[in-house]
Structure formats: C-alpha cells, structure tokens
C-alpha positions in Angstrom: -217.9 -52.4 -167.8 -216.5 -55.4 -166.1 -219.4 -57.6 -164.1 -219.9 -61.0 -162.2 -223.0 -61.9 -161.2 -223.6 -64.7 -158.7 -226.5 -67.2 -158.3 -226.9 -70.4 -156.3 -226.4 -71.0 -153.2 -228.3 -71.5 -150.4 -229.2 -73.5 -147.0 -228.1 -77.5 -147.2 -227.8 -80.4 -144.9 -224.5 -82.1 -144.5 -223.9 -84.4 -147.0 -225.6 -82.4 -149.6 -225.0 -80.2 -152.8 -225.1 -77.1 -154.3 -224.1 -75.3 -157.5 -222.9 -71.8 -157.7 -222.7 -70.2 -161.4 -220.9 -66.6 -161.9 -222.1 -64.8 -165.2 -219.4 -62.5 -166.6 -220.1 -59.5 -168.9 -218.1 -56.3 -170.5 -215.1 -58.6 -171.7 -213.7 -61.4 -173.4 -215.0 -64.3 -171.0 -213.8 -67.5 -172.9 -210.0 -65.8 -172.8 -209.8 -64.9 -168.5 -209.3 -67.3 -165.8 -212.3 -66.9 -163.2 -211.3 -67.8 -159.3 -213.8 -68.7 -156.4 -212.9 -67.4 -152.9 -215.2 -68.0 -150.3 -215.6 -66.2 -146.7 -216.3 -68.3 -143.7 -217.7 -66.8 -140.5 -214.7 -64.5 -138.5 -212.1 -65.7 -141.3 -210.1 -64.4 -143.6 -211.6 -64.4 -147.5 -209.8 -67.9 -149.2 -208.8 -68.9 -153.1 -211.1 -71.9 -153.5 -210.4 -72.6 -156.9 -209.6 -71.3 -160.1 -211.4 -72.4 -163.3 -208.9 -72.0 -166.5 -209.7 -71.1 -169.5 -209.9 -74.0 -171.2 -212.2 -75.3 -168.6 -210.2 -77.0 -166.2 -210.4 -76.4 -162.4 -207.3 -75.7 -160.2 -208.3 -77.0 -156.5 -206.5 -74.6 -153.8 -208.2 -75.9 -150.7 -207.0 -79.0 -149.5 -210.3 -79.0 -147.6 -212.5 -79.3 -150.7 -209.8 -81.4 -153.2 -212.2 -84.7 -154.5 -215.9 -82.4 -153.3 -215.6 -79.7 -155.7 -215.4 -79.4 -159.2 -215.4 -76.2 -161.5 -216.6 -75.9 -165.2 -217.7 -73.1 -167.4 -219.8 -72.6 -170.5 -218.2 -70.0 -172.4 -221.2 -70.2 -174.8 -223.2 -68.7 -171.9 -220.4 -66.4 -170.0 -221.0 -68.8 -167.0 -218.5 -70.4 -164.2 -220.0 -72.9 -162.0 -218.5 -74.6 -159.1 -220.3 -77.9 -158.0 -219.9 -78.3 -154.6 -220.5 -82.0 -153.1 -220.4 -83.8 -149.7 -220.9 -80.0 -148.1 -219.6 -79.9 -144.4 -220.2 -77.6 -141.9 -217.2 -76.0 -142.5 -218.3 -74.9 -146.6 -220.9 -72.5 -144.7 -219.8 -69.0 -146.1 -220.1 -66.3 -148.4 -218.5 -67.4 -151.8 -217.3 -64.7 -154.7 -215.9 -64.9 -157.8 -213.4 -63.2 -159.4 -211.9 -62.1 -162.7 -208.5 -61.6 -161.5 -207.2 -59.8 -164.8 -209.2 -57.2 -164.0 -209.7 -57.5 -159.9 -213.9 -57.6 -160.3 -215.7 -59.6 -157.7 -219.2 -61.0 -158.0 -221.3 -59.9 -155.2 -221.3 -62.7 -153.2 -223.7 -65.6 -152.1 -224.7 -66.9 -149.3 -223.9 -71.1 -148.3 -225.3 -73.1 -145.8 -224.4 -76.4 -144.7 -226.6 -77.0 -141.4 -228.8 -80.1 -140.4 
C-alpha cells in the first residue's frame, strides 16, 4: 500500500523558515518523482515543486523560485522542501504527491503571520 506521510510545518513570522519532509512507503521511493502542491485559503490546490529522482528540485511557482529548495534522502524514504523568506502569501495547506501512483500525503498546516 502506497503512503505519504507529512510532518513539519507550522506557525512562522514573515521572514522565517520552515521545513516540510513527506515519508513514502509500499514502493520503490528512490525510483518516483515526488511533487509539493500547496492550498492557500479560497484557492485552487497549486504544483509547488517537484523533487526528481536524482534529487534535484523543479521550481513551478514563480512566487517561491530562489526561497524554496527540495531534497530527498532516499536512504530514509524522505522528501523535504525547505522553505525560506516565508511571506504571507506561503500560508496554506501543503501535500505531497507520488504522481505515478496519484497518492497524496495528508496535508500540513503553514503559517506565515507576525
């Protein structure tokens, strides 16, 4: 069985940072591409970023290119997405996703508030 889990997260003041990591289990993790979509307030879910397999990060949001930075650890089945300078406008739930096999992560909670 195909699972994400999410941890991280959290409230923040501008300016700050935060790191989100996504655990997969039930399949190959070092061989799928894992993506970060987050859901702001009232908006539609967004691609954020996609963390290859070999490790590299694919920036879709010209609102976070140069702030945040993917990685993984295949030794530990882990994705993280470092997320620096937060604005106001990070606040949202974020998800990852195996797309290969459509799974989310169940979500997590960001918070960028003075």
């Amino acid at each position: 069985q195909v699972q994400l889990v999410q941890s991280g997260g959290g409230l923040v003041q501008p300016g700050g940072s935060l790191r989100l990591s996504c655990v997969g289990s039930g399949f190959t993790f070092s061989s799928r591409r894992i993506d970060w979509y987050r859901q702001a307030p009232g908006k539609e879910r967004e691609l954020v970023a996609s963390i290859t397999t070999g490790g590299g990060t694919l920036v879709y949001a010209a609102s976070v290119k140069g702030r945040f930075t993917g990685s993984r650890d295949n030794a530990k089945n882990t994705v993280y997405l470092q997320m620096n300078k937060l604005k106001p406008e990070d606040t949202g739930v974020y998800y990852c996703h195996a797309p290969y096999f459509d799974s989310w992560g169940q979500g997590t909670q960001v918070s960028v508030s003075s």
